[in-house]
N, C-alpha and C positions, 0 to 999 in steps of 0.2 A: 392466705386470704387477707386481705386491707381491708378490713376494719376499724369506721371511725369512732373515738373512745371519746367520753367528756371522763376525765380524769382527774383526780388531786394528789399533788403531792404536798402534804402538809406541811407549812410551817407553823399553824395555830392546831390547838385539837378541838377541829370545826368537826362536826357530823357529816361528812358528802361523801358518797358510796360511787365507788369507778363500778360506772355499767355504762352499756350503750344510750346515747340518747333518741328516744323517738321522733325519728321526723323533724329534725331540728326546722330545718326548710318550710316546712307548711305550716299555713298560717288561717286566721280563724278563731273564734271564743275558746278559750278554754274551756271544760267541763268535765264533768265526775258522770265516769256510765258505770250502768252495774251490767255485768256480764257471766254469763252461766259459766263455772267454773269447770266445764269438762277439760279432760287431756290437750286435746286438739287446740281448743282455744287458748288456754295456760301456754301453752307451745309457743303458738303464734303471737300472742302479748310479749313474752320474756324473748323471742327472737327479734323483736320491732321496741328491744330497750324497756318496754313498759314495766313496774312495778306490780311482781306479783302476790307478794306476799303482805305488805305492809295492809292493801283492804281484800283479803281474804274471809270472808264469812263461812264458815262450816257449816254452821244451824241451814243456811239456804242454800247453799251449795253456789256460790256466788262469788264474785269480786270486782270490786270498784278500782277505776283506772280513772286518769285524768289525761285529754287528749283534746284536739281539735274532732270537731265533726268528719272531716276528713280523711283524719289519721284511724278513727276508728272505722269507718266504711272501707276502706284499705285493707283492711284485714278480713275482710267476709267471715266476720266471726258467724258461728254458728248461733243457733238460736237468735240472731243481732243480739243489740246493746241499747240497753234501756238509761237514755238522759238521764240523773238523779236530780230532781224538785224539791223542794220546800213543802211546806205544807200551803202557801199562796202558790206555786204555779211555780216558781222562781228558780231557774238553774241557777249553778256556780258563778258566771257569766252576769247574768242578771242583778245578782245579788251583789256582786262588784263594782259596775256601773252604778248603781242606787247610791252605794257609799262614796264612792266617787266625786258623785254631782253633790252630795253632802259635804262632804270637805272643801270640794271649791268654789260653795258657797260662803264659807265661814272663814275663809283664810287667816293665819294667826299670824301674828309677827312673828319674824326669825328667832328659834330661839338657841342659837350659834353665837348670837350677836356679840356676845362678852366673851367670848373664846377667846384665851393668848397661852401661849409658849413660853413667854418670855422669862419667866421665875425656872425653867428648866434649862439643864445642859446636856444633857443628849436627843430628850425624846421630841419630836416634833409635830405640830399639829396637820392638818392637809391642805386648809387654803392658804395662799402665801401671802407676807406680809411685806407690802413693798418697804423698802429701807433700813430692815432688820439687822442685826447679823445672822441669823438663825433661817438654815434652809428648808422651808417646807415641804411635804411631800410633793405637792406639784412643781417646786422651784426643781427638787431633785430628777424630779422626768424631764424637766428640761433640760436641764445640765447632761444629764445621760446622752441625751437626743445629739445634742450640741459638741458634746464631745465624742460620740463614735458613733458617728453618721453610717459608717459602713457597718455596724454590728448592731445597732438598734433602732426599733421601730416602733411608734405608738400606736393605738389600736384601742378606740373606746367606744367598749363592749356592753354598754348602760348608762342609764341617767338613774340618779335617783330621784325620792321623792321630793326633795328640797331643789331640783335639776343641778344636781354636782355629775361629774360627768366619770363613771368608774372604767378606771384605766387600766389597760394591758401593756404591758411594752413585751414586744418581740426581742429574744437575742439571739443572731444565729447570723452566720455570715452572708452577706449580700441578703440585707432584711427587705419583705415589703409593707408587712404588716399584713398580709394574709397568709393563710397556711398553703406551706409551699407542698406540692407534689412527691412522693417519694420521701419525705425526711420524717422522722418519726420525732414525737415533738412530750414537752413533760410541762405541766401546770405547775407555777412556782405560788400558793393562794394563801391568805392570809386575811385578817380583822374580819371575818362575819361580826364576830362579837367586839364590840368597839374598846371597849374596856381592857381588851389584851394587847396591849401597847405594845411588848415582847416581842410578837408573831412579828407584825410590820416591819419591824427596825431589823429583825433576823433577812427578811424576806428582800428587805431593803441591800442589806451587804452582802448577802450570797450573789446578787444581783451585779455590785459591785465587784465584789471577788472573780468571776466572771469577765466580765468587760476591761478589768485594770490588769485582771495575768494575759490577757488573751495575744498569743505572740508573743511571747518572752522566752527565753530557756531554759529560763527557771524549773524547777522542779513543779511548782506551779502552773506555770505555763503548757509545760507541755502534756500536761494534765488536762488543761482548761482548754485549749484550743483544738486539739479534735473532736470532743467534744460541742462546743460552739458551730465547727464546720459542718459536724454530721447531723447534727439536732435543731430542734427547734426550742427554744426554752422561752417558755412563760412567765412573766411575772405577774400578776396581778394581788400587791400588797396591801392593798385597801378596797376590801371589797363592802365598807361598808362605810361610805365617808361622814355622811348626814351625822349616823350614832359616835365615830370619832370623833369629828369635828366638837359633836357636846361635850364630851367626856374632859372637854379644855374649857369649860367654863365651870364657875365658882362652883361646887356642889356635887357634882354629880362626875366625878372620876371613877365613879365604880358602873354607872349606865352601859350597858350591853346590848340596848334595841336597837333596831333604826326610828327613822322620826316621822314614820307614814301615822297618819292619823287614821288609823284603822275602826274605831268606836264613830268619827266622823260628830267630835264634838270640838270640834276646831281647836284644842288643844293641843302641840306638840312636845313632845317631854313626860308624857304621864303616861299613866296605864295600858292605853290605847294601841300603845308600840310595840311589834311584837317581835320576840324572840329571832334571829336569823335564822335557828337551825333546831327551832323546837317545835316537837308535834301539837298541832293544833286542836282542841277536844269540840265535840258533838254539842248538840243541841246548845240549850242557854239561849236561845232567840236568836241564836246567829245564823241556822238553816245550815251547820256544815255537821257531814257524815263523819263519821268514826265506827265504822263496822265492827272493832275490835274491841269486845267485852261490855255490849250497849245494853246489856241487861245485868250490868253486873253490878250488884248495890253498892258496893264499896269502890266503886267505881271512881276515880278523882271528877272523872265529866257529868256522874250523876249526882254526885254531892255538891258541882257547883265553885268547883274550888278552881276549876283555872279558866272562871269566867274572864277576866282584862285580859285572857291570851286566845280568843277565838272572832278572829276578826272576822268579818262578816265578806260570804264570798271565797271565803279560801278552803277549795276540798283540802284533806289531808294526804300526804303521801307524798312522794317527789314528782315535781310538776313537770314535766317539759316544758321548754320556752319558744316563743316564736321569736323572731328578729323583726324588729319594729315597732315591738309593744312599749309603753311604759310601765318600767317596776313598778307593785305595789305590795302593799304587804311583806311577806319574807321576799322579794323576786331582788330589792333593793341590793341585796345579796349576791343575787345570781346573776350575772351579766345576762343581757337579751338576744347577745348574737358572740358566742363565746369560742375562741380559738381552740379548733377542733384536736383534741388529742388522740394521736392514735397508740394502742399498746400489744406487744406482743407477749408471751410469757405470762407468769404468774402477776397478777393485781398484787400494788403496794397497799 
């Protein structure tokens, strides 16, 4: 059976779970439904990719999914699927757009602006600096591109919040930058979290290691190039450019968010930024569900304590994405239209 997979093969220790993706294709508001949690329906949710465990409610015998209108009518779930609101009226969706038009009304200066490399010798930042010595990660996709036309191909899968543009490159022989037919393909992903410098620069050389044995008869080589010919390999080493790019200015080398202004207090750099790969908590005026443990006193979301990380608009759980949207929130992360991996055998 061909099944398409959204996959990671880690080089950071990011949180992404290899399952199938929902409906990558259809497009439409995102939103959070709550849906009766019999047999049948749990079935048909976790065959069509959905997350079924993370908004599980037992007390009501329910679970919340996050999907297009589309994607959920597609499934004739039983009992249907009840849109999840705010207490104003206000879907996922909705709640979104509000912050949205809040942020681009306040727009802050760039706060990238003082970002340099230059006092470092290996590690490098991601916008490039014409006249340097020092190759920035975008100088390095070009070089790649420039030098093996026939084994690589760019492919940019997102913009973020700051409109930096997160990039894929394809390696695999006679590339086109879409996923080819029949080749079974592996996600090479790295920096959700901006602060792990590590990940990229691993993600960066295996990439290179790759491209520079390819064809040789080295021991290397002939390791590396059937591999290249029969595969489809991913890289996408910066999946979170905005929060790297900070992490190069005076202060804040240990910064891990991205730079969505999610509070919609036109400030970038502060609290407002949320985590890449971290669950998002309930109430707090932000109108987002967390079905799990919402009555529980000791609860971190009922004491209040991880208010700066619940952006307003973002249900919790693994989102699917549609291709065409703009990131927001954690999505900076997630590419919008991502090179489809398929897997067979045991998940890594």
């Amino acid at each position: 059976m061909n099944q398409r997979w959204w996959g990671a093969c880690g080089l950071a220790a990011v949180a992404i779970a290899c399952s199938a993706t929902p409906a990558l294709a259809a497009r439409g508001d995102l939103n959070a439904y709550r849906v009766e949690a019999t047999g049948k329906n749990l079935r048909a949710l976790a065959e069509a990719g959905f997350d079924v465990t993370e908004g599980r409610d037992r007390k009501t015998h329910t679970v919340e999914v996050v999907g297009t209108q589309r994607q959920i009518d597609a499934l004739k779930l039983g009992g249907g699927a009840e849109k999840v609101v705010d207490a104003k009226g206000r879907s996922s969706a909705d709640r979104s757009r509000a912050a949205n038009q809040r942020s681009a009304s306040a727009l802050a200066p760039d706060p990238t602006a003082g970002a340099s490399d230059a006092s470092y010798r290996v590690w490098r930042k991601y916008d490039a600096v014409a006249g340097d010595d020092h190759e920035q990660y975008t100088e390095f996709y070009d070089r790649m591109l420039a030098e093996h036309p026939n084994l690589v191909r760019k492919r940019v899968v997102g913009q973020t919040y700051n409109g930096r543009d997160i990039i894929a490159l394809q390696v695999t022989k006679n590339p086109t930058g879409a996923d080819v037919p029949g080749k079974p393909a592996v996600l090479y992903n790295a920096m959700q979290h901006a602060r792990e410098w590590l990940a990229g620069e691993t993600c960066k050389r295996t990439l290179s290691y790759f491209v520079d044995n390819y064809g040789k008869t080295t021991s290397a080589g002939l390791e590396v190039t059937p591999l290249v010919d029969n595969n489809e390999l991913w890289f996408v080493c910066v999946n979170n450019p905005d929060g790297y790019e900070y992490t190069f200015t005076p202060g804040n080398r240990l910064w891990r968010k991205n730079m969505a202004d999610n509070n919609g207090n036109g400030i970038l750099g502060d609290e407002g930024c949320l985590p890449m790969t971290r669950r998002v908590c309930s109430g707090q005026g932000s109108g987002d569900e967390h079905p799990r443990d919402a009555d529980d006193r000791e609860h971190p979301c009922r004491q209040g304590q991880h208010r700066t990380q619940c952006p307003r608009g973002r249900p919790t759980g693994r989102q699917p994405l549609r291709p065409g949207s703009r990131p927001s929130a954690a999505s900076a992360a997630t590419p919008t239209s991502t090179p489809t991996v398929r897997r067979s055998g045991r998940s890594g």
